[in-house]
C-alpha positions as CSV (number, residue, x, y, z in Angstrom):
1,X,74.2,27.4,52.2
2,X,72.1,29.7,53.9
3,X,74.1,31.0,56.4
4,X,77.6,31.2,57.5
5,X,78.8,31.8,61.4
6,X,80.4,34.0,62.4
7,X,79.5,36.4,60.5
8,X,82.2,38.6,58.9
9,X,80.7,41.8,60.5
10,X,82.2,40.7,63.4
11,X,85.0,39.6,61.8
12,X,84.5,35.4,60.9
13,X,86.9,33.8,59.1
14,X,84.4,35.2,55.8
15,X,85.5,38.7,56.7
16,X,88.9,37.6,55.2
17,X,87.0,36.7,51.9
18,X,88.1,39.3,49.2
19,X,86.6,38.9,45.3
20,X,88.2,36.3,43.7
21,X,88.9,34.1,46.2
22,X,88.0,30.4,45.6
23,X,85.7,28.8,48.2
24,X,85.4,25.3,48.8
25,X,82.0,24.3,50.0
26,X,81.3,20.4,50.3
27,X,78.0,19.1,51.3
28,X,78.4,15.5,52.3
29,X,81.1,16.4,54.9
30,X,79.3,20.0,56.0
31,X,82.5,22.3,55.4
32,X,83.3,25.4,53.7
33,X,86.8,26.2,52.9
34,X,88.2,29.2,52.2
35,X,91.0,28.5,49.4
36,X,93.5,31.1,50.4
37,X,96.8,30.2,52.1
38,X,97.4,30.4,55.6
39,X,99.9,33.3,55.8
40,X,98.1,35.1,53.5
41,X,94.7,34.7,55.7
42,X,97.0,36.0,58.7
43,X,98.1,39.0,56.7
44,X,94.2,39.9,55.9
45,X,93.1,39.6,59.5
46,X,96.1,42.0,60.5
47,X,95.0,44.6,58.1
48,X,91.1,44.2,59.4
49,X,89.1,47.1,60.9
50,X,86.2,46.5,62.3
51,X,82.7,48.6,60.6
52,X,81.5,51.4,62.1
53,X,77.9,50.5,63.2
54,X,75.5,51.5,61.2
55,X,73.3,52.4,63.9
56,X,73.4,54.8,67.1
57,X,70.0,54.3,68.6
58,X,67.1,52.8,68.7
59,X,66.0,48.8,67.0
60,X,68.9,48.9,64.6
61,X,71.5,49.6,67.6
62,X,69.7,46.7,69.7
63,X,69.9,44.7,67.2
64,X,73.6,45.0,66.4
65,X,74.3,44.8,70.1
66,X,72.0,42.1,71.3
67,X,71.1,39.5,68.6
68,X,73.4,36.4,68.6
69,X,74.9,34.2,65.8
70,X,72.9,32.0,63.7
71,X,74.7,29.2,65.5
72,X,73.0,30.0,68.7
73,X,69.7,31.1,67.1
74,X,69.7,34.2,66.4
75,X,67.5,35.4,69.4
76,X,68.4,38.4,71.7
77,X,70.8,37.8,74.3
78,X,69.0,39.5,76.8
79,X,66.1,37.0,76.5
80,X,68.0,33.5,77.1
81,X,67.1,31.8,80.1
82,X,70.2,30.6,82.4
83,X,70.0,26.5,82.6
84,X,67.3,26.8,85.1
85,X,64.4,24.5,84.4
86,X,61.1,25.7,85.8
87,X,58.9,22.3,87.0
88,X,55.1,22.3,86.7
89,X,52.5,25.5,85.7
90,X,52.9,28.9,86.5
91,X,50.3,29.1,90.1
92,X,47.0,31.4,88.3
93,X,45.1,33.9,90.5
């Protein structure tokens, strides 16, 4: 597995995950189970705070802000296009 979204820093289900816990992960059918009862799951995202960033300024901040999940490729926000499809070359001068 190399990587997991959402991330628990923004509080995915893997935030939830304390030491201990027994994780299910099965290949063939792509899932990853976290073995830990509903309730109690409900109980650990009640008690959840969100980190304090670790960054104020500068790439670190950006970063933190602006880069999406793995899921949607881990790219800037700032930089996806919106659905538009350009047709045909760019005119050169």
């Amino acid at each position: 597995v190399l990587h997991v979204a959402p991330e628990s820093f923004i509080g995915g289900p893997f935030a939830l995950v304390q030491d201990g816990d027994m994780i299910e992960l099965d290949v063939p059918q792509r899932k990853l189970n976290v073995l830990v009862s509903d309730e109690e799951l409900a109980r650990r995202k009640a008690a959840w705070v969100e980190p304090a960033p670790r960054f104020t300024r500068g790439y670190g901040a950006m970063h933190q802000v602006h880069v999406m999940q793995a899921n949607k490729g881990c790219d800037f926000d700032f930089l996806q296009r919106d659905g538009t499809v350009e047709s045909g070359e760019p005119e050169i001068h």
